[in-house]
C-alpha positions in Angstrom: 8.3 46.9 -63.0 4.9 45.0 -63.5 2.8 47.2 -61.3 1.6 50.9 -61.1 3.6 54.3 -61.5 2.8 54.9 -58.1 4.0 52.0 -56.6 6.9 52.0 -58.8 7.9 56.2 -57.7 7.6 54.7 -54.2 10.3 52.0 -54.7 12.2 54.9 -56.9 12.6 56.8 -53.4 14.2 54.4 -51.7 15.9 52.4 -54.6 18.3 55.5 -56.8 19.4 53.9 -60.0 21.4 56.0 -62.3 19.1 54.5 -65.8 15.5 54.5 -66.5 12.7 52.1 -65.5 9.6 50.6 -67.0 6.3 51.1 -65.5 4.7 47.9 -67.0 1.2 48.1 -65.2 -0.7 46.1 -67.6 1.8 43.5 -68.1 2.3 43.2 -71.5 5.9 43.2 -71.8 6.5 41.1 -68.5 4.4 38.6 -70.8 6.4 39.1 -73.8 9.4 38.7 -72.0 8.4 35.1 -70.4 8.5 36.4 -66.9 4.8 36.4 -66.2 3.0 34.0 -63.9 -0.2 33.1 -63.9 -1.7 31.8 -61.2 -5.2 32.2 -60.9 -7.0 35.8 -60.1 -5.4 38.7 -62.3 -4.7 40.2 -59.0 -2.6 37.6 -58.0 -0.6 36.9 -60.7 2.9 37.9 -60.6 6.0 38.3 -62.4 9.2 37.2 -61.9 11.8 39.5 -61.3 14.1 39.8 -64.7 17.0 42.0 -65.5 16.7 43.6 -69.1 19.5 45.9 -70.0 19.5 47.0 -73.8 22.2 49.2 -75.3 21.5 52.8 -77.2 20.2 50.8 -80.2 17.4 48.6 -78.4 19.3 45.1 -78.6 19.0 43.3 -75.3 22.7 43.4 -73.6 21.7 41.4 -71.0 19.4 38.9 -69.5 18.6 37.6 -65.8 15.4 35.9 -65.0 14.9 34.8 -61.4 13.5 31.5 -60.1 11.5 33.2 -57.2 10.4 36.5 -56.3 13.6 37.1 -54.2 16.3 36.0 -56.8 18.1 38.8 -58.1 21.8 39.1 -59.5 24.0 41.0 -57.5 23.6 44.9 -58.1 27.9 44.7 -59.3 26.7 42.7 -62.1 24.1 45.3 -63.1 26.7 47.8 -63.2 29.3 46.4 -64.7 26.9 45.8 -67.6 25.8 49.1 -67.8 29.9 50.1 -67.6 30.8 48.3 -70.5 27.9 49.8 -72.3 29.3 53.4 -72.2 31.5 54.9 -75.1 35.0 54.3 -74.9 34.5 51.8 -72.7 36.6 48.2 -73.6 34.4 45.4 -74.5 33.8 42.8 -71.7 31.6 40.1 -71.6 28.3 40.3 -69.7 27.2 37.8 -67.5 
């Protein structure tokens, strides 16, 4: 999430996701990840919301960048990911 670990604990209470989130305050990986947009003043630029799910080893599983701030895939999707990802679990396609 591109803002502070505050504001991010305050989504986490009414948001409960059973994996870990990334406080990204500064915005260095929302700009590594080519979801950053710039619009003028720092304090107004944003980032687009994007789904990242890597597996135990680090290598992205999964990608989903949104066209606007309220384009997100469906929270099934994100599960079903995160499913196949467990051990023992049969190997499905993403997407």
């Amino acid at each position: 999430m591109a803002q502070k670990r505050e504001g991010m604990q305050e989504f986490l209470r009414h948001h409960k996701y059973p994996f870990p989130l990334l406080s990204d305050e500064r915005r260095q990986v929302v700009k590594e990840y080519g979801v950053y947009v710039a619009v003028n003043f720092e304090s107004f630029n944003i980032a687009r919301p994007g789904e990242f799910i890597l597996d135990a080893n680090g290598t992205i599983k999964f990608i989903y960048i949104g066209s606007m701030q309220t384009d997100f895939p469906p929270d099934e999707v994100i599960f079903d990911v995160i499913d196949d990802l467990k051990p023992g679990s049969p190997t499905k396609k993403a997407g």
